[in-house]
VEXDRENMAR-27225 format. One record per residue (C-alpha): x, y, z; chain. Coordinates in steps of 0.05 Angstrom, whole numbers, padded with zeros to 5 digits, m for minus. Each point is the difference from the previous one (the first is absolute). Last residue first. Example, Ala and Ser with C-alpha at 12.3 -4.5 7.8 and 13.67 -1.06 7.14 Angstrom:
NUBA       px       py       pz   c
NUBA    00273   m00021    00143   A
NUBA   m00027   m00069    00013   A
// end
This chain:
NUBA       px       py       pz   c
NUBA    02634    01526    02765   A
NUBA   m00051    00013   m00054   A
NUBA   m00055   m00034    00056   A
NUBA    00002   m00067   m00056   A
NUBA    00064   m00003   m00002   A
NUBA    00014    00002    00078   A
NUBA   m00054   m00055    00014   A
NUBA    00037   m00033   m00060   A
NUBA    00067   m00007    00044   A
NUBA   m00036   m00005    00055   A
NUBA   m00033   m00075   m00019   A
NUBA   m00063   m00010   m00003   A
NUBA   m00017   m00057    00049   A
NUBA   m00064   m00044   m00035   A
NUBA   m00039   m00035    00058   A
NUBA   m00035   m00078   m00026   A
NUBA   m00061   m00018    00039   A
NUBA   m00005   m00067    00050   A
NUBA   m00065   m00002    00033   A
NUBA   m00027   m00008    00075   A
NUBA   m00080    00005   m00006   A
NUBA   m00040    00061   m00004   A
NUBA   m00055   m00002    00049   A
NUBA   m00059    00046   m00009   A
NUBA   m00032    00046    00048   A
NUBA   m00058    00037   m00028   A
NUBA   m00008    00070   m00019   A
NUBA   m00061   m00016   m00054   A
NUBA    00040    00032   m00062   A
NUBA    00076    00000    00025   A
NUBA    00002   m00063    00031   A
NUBA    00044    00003    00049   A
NUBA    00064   m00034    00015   A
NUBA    00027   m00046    00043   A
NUBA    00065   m00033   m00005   A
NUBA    00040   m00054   m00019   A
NUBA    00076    00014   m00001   A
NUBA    00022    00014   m00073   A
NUBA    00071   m00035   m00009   A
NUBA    00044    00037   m00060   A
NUBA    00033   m00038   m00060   A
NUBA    00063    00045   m00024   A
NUBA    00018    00038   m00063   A
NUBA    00055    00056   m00001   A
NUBA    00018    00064   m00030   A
NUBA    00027    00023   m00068   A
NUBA    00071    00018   m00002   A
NUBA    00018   m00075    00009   A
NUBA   m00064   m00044    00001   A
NUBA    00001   m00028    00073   A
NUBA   m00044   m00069    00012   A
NUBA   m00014   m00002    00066   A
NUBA   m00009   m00083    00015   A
NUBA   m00060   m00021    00039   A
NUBA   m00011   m00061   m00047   A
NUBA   m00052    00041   m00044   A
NUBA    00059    00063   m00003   A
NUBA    00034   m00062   m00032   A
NUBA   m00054   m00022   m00048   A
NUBA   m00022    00070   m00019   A
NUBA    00071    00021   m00017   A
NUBA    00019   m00064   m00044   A
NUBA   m00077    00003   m00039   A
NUBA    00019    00073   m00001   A
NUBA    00076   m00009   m00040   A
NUBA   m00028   m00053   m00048   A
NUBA   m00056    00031   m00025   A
NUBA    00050    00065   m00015   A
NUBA    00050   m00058   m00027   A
NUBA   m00058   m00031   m00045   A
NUBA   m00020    00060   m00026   A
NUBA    00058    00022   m00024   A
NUBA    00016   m00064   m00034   A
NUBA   m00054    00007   m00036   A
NUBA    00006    00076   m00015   A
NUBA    00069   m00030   m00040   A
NUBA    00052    00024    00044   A
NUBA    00047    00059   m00020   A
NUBA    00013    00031    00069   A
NUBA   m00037    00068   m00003   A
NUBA   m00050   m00020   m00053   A
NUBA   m00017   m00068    00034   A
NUBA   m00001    00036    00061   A
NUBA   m00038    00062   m00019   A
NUBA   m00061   m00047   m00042   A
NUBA   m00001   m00047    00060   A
NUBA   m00010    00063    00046   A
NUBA   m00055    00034   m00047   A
NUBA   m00029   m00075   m00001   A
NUBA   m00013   m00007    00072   A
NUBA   m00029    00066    00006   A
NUBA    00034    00069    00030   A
NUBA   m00056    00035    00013   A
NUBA   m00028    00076   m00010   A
NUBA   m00062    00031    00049   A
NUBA    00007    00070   m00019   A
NUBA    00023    00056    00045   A
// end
């Protein structure tokens, strides 16, 4: 199966096609709608996109790891990372459910 994307600009070209925006204006509201859901899943917030899946900030424990090459212990510290839900809906879609 080939590697194909979505980009940035093939979803401002749909919505300002779809809802008769200037691709401006397009932009701006996709730009608009990530810098909200990164700053509230940043705040601890999950941030549910209907028919989608959801976005939530995730607390990494620190740990210890090995190095793969010279099989030494290494600490990783305590992080923050960002966990993508899908939702079932797609889940479903994509198995041909």
């Amino acid at each position: 199966m080939a590697n194909v994307s979505f980009s940035h600009g093939e979803m401002k070209d749909f919505i300002a096609d779809k809802f008769q925006l200037s691709k401006k204006t397009a932009d701006e509201v996709i730009k608009a709608i990530f810098e909200k859901a990164v700053e509230e899943a940043t705040e601890g917030k999950t941030v549910a996109l209907h028919g989608l899946g959801s976005v939530k900030k995730q607390d990494r424990a620190e740990r210890v790891a090995r190095n793969p090459q010279t099989g030494e212990p290494i600490t990783i510290p305590a992080h923050s990372t960002i966990k993508v839900t899908i939702s079932k809906k797609v889940k479903d879609q994509v198995k041909g459910i």
